[in-house]
N, C-alpha and C positions, 0 to 999 in steps of 0.2 A: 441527629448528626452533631450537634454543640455539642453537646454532654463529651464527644468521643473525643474534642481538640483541647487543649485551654489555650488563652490568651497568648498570640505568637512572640512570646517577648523576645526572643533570637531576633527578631527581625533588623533593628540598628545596629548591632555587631556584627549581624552578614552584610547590612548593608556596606558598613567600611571594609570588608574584607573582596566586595564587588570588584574593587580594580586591582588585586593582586592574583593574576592566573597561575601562578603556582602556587595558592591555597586552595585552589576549585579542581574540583572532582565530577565530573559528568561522567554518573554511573548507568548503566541500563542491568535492570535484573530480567533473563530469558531464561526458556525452560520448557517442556512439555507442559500440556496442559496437567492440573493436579500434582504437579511434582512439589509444590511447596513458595512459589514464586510470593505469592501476596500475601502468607503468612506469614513467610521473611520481612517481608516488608514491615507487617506490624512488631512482629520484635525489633529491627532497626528503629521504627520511630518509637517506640516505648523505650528503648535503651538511648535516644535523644531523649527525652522527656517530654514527649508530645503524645506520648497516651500512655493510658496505666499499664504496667505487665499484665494484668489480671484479663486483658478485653484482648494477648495476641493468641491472631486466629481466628477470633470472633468478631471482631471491629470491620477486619478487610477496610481499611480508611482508605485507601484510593482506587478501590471498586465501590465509587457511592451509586454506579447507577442501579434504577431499580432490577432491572433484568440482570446487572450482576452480581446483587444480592438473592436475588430469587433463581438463580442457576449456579452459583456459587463458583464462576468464570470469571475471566478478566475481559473485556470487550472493547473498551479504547487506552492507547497507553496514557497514563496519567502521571503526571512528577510531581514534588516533591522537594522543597531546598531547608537544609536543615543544618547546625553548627556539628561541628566535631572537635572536640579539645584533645591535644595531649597534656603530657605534663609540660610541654615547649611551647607547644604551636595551636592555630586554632586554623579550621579548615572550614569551607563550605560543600559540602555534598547537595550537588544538583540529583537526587533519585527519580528513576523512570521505572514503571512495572510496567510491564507490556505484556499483550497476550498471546495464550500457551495454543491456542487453536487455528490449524492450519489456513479458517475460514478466516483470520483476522491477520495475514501474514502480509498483507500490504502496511498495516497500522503500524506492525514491529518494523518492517523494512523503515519507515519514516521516522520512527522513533532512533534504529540506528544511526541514522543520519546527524541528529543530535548529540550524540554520546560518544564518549573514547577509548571507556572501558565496559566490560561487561562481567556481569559476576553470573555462571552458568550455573543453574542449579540442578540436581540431577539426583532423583528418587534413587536412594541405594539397593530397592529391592526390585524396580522395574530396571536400573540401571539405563544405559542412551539410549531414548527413544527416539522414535521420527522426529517430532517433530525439536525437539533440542541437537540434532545434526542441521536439520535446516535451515534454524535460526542462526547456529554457528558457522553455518558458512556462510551466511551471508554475512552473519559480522566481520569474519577475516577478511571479505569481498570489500568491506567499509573501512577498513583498516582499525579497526575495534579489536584490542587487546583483549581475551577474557583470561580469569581466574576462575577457581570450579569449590561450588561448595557442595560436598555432597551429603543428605538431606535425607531424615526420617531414619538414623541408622538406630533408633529405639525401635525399630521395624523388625530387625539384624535378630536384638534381642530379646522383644517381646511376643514378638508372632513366631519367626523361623526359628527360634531360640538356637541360633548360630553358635559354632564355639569360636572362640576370640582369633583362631588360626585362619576359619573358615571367611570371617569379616574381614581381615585382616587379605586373602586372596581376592573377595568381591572388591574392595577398595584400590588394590593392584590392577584389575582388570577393566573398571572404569576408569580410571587413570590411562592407562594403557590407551585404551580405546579414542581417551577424546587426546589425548597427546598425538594418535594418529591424522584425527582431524584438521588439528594444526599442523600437522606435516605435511598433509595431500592438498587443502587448500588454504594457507597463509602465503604472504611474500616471501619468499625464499631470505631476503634482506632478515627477518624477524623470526622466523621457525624455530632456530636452536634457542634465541633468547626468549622468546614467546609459551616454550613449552612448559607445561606446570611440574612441579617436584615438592613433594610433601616436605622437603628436609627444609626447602625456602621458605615456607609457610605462604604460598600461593595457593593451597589445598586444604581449605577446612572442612572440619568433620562434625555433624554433630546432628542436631532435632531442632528446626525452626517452631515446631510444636511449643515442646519443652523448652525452649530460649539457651539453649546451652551451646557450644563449640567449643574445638580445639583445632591446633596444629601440633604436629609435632614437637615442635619448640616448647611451644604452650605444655602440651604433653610431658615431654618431662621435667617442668618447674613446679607442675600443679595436683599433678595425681601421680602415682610411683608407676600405673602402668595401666592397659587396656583394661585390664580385670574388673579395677576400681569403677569404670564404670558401667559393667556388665553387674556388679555386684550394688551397687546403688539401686539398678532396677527391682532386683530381686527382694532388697531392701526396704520399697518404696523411700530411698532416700533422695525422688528425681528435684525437689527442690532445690539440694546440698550442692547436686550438677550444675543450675542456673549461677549460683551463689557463687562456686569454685571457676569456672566456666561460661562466663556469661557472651553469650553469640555475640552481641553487637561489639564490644570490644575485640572479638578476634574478627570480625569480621572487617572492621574498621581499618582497623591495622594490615590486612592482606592490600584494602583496598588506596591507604595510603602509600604505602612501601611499592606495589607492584603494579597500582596502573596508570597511566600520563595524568598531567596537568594540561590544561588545554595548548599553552607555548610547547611544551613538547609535543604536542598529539597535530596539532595543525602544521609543524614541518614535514610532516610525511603523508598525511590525511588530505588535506587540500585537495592535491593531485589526482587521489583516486576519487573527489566527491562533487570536484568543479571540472567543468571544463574550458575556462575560460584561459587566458595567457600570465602565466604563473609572475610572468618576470614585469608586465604592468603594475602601475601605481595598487589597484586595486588587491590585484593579487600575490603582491608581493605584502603587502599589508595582515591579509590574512593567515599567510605562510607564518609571518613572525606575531599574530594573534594583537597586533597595533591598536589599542585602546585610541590614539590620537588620528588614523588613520581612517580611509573613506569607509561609510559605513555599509556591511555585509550582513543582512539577514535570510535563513532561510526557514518560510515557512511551513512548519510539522506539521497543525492541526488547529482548528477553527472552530470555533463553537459558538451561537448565536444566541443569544443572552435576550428576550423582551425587553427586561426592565435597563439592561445597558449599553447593549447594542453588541458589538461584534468582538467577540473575545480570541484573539490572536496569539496563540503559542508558538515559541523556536528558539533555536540556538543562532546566539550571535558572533558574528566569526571573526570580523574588524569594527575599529569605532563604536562610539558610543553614542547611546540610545536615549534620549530624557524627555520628562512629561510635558506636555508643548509640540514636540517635537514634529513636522510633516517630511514624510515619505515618500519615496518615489516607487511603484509598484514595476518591476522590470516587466513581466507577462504581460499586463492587462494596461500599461503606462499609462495606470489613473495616481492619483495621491491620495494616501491615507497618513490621517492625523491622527498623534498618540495623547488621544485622552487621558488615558493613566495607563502608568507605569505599574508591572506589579511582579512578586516572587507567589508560585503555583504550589499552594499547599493544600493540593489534593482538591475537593470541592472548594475548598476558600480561593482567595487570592490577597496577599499583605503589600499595600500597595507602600512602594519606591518610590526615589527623585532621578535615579539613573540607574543604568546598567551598560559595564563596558566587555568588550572581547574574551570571549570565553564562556559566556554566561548563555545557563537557559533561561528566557524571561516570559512573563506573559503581556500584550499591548492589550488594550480597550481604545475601538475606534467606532464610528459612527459610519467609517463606509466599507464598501463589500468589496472583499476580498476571497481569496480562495486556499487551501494546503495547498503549495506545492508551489507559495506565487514566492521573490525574492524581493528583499525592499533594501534600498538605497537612499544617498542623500539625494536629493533633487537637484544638486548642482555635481550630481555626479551618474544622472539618471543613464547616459551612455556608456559610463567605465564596469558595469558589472554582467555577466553573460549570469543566464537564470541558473539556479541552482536543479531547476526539474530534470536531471537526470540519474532521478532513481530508476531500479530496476525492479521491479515488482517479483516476488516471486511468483504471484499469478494475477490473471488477469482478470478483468471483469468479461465471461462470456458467458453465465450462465443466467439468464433471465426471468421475471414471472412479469404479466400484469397484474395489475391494483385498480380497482375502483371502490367507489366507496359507496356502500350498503344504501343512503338517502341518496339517491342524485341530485339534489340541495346542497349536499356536502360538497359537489366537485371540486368549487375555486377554491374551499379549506386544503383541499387534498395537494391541487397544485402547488400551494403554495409549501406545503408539510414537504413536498417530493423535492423543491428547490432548495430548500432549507438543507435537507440532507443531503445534496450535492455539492450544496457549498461546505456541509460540516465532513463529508466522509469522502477522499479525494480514489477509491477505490470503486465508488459508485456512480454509473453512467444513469441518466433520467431520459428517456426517449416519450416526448409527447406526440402520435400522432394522432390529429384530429380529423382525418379523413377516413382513416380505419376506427375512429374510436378507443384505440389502446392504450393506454398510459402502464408505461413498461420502467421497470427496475433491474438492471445489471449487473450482476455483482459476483464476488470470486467464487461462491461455491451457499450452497442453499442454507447453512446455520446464517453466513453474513447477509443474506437477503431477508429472513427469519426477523431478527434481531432489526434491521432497518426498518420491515416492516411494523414491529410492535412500537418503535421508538417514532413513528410516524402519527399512531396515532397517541403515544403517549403523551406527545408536545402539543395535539392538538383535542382539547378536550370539544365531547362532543362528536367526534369523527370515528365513524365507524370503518374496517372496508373490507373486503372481500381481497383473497389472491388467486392465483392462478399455479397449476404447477410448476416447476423452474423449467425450462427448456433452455435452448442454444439458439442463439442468433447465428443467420448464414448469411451470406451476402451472393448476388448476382452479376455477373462479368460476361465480356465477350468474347469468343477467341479469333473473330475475321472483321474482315470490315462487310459494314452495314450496306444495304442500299440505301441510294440518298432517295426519303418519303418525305411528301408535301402533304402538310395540315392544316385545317382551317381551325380560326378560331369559332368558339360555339354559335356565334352571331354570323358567321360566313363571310366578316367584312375582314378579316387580316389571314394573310397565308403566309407559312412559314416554312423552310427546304432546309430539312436537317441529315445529316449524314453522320452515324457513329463508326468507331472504331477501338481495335486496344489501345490502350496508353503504352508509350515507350518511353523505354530510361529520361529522356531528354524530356518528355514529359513530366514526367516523377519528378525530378530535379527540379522543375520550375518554379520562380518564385510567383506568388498572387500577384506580385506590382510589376509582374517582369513583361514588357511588351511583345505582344506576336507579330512575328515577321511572316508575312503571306505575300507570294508575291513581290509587289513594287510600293505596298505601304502596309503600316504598324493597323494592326485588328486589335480588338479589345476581346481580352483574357481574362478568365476566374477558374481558381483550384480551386475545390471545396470538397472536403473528404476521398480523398484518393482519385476525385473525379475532375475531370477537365471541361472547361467550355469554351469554344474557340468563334467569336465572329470571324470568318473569313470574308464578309461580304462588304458594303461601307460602312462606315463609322456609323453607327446609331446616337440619337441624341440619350444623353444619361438618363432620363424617366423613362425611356421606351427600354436601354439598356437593363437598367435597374424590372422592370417586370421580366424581362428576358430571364435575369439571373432565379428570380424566383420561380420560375417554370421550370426552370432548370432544377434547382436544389428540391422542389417539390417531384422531379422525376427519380434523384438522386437516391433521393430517402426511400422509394418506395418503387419499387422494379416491376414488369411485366409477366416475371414468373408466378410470382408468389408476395409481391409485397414487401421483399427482404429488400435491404439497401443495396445500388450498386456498390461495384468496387473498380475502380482501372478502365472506368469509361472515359474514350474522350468523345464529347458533343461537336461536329463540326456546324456552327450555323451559317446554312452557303447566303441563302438570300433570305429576303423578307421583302411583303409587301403588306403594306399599312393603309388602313381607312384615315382619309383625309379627315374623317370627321373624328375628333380627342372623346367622343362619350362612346363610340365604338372601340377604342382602343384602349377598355380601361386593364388596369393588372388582372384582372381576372381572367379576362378574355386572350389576353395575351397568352398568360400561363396556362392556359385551356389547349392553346392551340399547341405550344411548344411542348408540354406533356406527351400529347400526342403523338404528335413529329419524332418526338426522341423514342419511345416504345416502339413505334411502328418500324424504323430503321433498327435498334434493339432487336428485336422478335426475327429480323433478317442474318444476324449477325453470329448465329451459332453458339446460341447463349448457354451460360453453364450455368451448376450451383457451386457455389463454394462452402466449405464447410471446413472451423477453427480447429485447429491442431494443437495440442499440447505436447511439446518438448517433455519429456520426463527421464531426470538422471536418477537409478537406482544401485544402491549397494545392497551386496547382499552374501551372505555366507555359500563357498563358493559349491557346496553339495546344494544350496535351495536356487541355485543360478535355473535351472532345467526349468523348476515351477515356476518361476516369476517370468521367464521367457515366454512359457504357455499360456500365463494370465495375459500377456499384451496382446501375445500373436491369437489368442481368442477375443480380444478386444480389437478387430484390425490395427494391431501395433506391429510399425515396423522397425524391428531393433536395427540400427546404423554401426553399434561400437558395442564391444564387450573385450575389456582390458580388467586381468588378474591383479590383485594389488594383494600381494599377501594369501592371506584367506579369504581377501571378500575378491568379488567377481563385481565389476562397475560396468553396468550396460546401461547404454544410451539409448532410446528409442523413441519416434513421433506416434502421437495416438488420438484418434475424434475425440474431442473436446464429448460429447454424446457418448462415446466407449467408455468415459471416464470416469460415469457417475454409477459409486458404488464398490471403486477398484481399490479403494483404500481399506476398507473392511477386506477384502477378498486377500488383498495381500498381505495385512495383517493378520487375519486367522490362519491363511497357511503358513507362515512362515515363522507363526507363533512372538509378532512383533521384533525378529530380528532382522527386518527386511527397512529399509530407510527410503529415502525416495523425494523428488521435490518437483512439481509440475510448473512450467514456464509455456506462456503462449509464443507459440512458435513460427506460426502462417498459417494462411486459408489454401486449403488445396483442394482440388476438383473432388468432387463429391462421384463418385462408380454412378455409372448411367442408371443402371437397376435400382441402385437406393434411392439418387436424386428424383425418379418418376415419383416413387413414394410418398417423399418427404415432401416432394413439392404440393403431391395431392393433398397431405394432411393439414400443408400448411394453410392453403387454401382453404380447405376445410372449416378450419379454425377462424381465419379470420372471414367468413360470411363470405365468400368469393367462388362464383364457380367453380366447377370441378376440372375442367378444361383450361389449359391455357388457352388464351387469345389467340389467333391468326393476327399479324401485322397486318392485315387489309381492313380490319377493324378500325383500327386506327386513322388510316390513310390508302390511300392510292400512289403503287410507286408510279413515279416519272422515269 
């Protein structure tokens, strides 16, 4: 890895150029997977002077980890701050590669979040695939300007041996196509000025390969016409194209001329990325990108360092940042100290004395944090509303367990599984130790893949075994419960529980918000979608506090099958307690309340539920028929199908479990001109005839009789 960087000597000249936001460039490069994304990259930082020409392509310098170098994928987004000179001016380029695979589209969703502009890349001979619509819509979602380089047109020439009319039509028609995209999803405010046109030199043309490009512009000062370099190849004269042609200069140049500096990009960005009150101190600070103004960060991505401790990446929106410096964490409102200051040069980090408004930076802190958390000054810990209101293009519902091959290894595992929680803000970690399962969540099975091996990569020694991915379901009621009474295991504490659905007014509630019962205030806890209500007297707080754990231990784990409630509300009418405190310890309490809660549960007309993907598809409007076939055999039910042109845009929900596999399916029919992007949408009743099923399997699976339970099991109704 050293041999590939030399010594960052840019780093004091970026550093002075830190507090001027119209010399910064926060660029993100997206793409389909394999289109050209991190080879670009390496010709950009070889044409900076941060690695030799001789190694783009080969280097991949900010894909250092080992999975993606041995998969030859992009897997976490990584940046990059590097100088740009004209003959005027000198600029900082904050770069971001992010990944091309739809299993890592949470990573790019967060990466967008940082960035203003986007540079598309787009293979000229697969021309717009899946997943380079996806990314771009979400960018226009994020108010992300992009520009389009189009990539490997030595493809054009050396494989299809095109004639210079026939290249010349394929460049038209991806043009064509992503200028569509911008039409159908950008701000209406930005479409006509947002659209790309070769004549502007927003559109470069060339082989991240071969390190070469043009514009049109470029085009006619540098070579007399297309020919010239159709006839290079034939020549082998492709060195004379880097020389004539050299990519990083035009690429430079699209990227200074056409895409915001962060003062421009955060008066119209904010809006769509915060949701806090624009016209307060704090966010009227960020609108104008206020280097002197309260300080606004949000959290991108997190990485846990041994030997330094917690390594903190993001883009700074207001105020400035310096080494020393304590934070106030809005999410978690603990405080983190910034050890050191530093600019993110791929695996390295060049450590800074500050960094102000507009800047991606990296902190080193000693306490734990999370992506996704927002940090503030501490005497401003109340002026800032969190920045986590990304949208995920999907969700984490697809699951496997993990254990690990010694069962010696266990507490290594625990700790390996937390680790990656805190570093990957797309992955849920469910430990339950009454099933034995230690579960992994994640958007789709290469990201669970990939988590898994990096689990034991970081922990040497640790071996472990997986499980196939499946779907998590959840369990709900649709009546009320009868109210059942249960003893705790000892027979010295009984407890009268009564469930039901949760209603709006429910949902709405806050955890601190007191319950009105009656002619006095009961004590109340939300905890995942689920409700617990003393209706009866005031319980002292130790005896409360087991209560609540009874509760969240019934929560987590349902009477059907194990899956977690959802939209239960617990009523606890009475209780009667052993005078003696060695009988009423947590255990025995939660013994009895488990109970109580199933056994009323089991009376209440219990469903499954099962995760639904929202999925928006375009599609050319003769292959509309097939793609509707694939869902509606998938129980998908299409809601919208609106003609846009030639493409046909249907809308339809489909079982998260229907889902696995339909990407291949719909790509081989439709020969890749089919687009599409999967979004969790809701949990909807599971058809009576599947749920018997699923419910026996799941049972199955986790060592559990084949039968459900009778509530008399439980309890005895009153």
């Amino acid at each position: 890895m050293d041999k590939r960087m030399p010594v960052f000597k840019q780093t004091p000249e970026i550093q002075r150029l830190l507090s001027n936001a119209e010399a910064i460039r926060n660029l993100g490069i997206i793409a389909h997977i394999d289109h050209g994304k991190t080879t670009l990259t390496d010709a950009l930082l070889a044409g900076a002077g941060l690695l030799s020409p001789q190694m783009v392509g080969s280097a991949r310098v900010l894909d250092y980890l080992e999975e993606e170098q041995k998969r030859r994928i992009t897997i976490k987004a990584s940046n990059i701050s590097f100088l740009y000179k004209t003959s005027a001016e000198s600029f900082v380029i904050n770069l971001v590669d992010t990944p091309g695979h739809v299993d890592f589209a949470g990573k790019v969703t967060r990466a967008l979040r940082s960035i203003d502009g986007a540079l598309v890349v787009v293979d000229s001979v697969e021309e717009i695939m899946t997943q380079t619509e996806i990314v771009t819509i979400q960018a226009l979602a994020e108010g992300v300007r992009p520009i389009l380089f189009i990539n490997k047109v030595d493809r054009l020439i050396r494989e299809m041996q095109l004639k210079s009319t026939q290249i010349q039509e394929k460049f038209s028609r991806i043009i064509a196509n992503f200028n569509n995209l911008i039409e159908t999803y950008s701000d209406p405010d930005f479409t006509a000025s947002w659209k790309v046109n070769p004549t502007l030199g927003n559109v470069v043309f060339g082989s991240a390969l071969h390190n070469w490009g043009f514009t049109l512009n470029t085009s006619d000062s540098r070579i007399t016409k297309f020919e010239d370099i159709v006839r290079a190849y034939q020549t082998s004269e492709i060195e004379q194209l880097h020389k004539k042609l050299p990519l990083y200069r035009e690429i430079m140049k699209a990227v200074i001329v056409h895409l915001p500096n962060p003062r421009q990009a955060q008066k119209y960005r904010i809006s769509r990325i915060w949701k806090g009150a624009l016209k307060s101190r704090i966010g009227a600070a960020m609108v104008e990108c206020d280097a002197k103004g309260p300080t606004a960060m949000c959290i991108t991505n997190v990485q846990l360092d041994p030997a330094q401790g917690t390594i903190v990446n993001g883009r700074l929106f207001s105020g400035t940042i310096k080494t020393g410096d304590v934070l106030h964490q809005v999410n978690s409102r603990n405080k983190l100290g910034v050890q050191q200051l530093s600019l993110n040069m791929g695996a390295f980090r060049e450590p800074i004395q500050w960094a102000s408004a507009g800047n991606i930076i990296s902190l080193t802190t000693q306490d734990n944090t999370k992506a996704g958390e927002s940090l503030t000054d501490i005497s401003n810990q109340y002026g800032l509303a969190p920045f986590e209101q990304v949208e995920y293009v999907s969700e984490p519902v697809v699951t496997i367990s993990v254990e690990p091959t010694n069962p010696s290894n266990l507490p290594a595992l625990l700790l390996a599984m937390e680790r990656a929680a805190l570093e990957d803000p797309n992955l849920i970690v469910t430990i339950n130790k009454e099933t034995g399962e230690y579960l992994l969540s994640g958007i789709g099975e290469l990201h669970l893949e990939i988590v898994a091996k990096s689990i034991t990569g970081n922990t040497p020694g640790l071996d472990i075994t997986t499980s196939f991915p499946r779907v998590v379901y959840r369990e709900t009621i649709t009546k009320k419960g009868t109210i059942v009474s249960a003893n705790s295991a000892n027979l010295q504490n009984s407890f009268q529980i009564g469930v039901e659905p949760m209603t709006n007014g429910d949902l709405n509630r806050n955890e601190n918000q007191p319950l009105v019962s009656g002619d006095h205030f009961g004590q109340v806890l939300v905890y995942e979608k689920n409700m617990l209500a003393n209706l009866g007297p005031e319980l002292p707080s130790e005896i409360w506090d087991s209560i609540i754990s009874g509760f969240v231990f019934a929560s987590k784990s349902g009477p059907l099958c194990g899956e977690p409630m959802r939209l239960v509300r617990v009523n606890l009418i009475n209780s009667r307690l052993s005078g003696n405190k060695e009988y009423r310890t947590t255990s025995e309490i939660m013994h009895g309340i488990g109970k109580a809660v199933f056994g009323s549960f089991l009376t209440a007309k219990p469903k499954l539920l099962e995760p639904y993907y929202k999925t928006t598809l375009s599609t050319p409007m003769e292959l509309a028929g097939e793609c509707t076939r694939i869902l509606n055999a998938r129980r998908g039910k299409v809601f919208s199908f609106v003609p846009k042109g030639s493409l046909a845009v249907i809308q339809a929900r489909i079982p998260v479990v229907e889902s696995f596999g339909i990407s291949e399916e719909l790509r081989t029919t439709t020969s890749g001109r089919a687009t599409w992007q999967l979004t969790f949408d809701s949990w909807v009743e599971e058809p009576e005839r599947l749920a018997n099923r699923t419910i026996t399997e799941i049972r199955k699976r986790k060592g559990l009789p084949s039968e459900v339970p009778d509530s008399i099991k439980f309890a005895s109704e009153e």
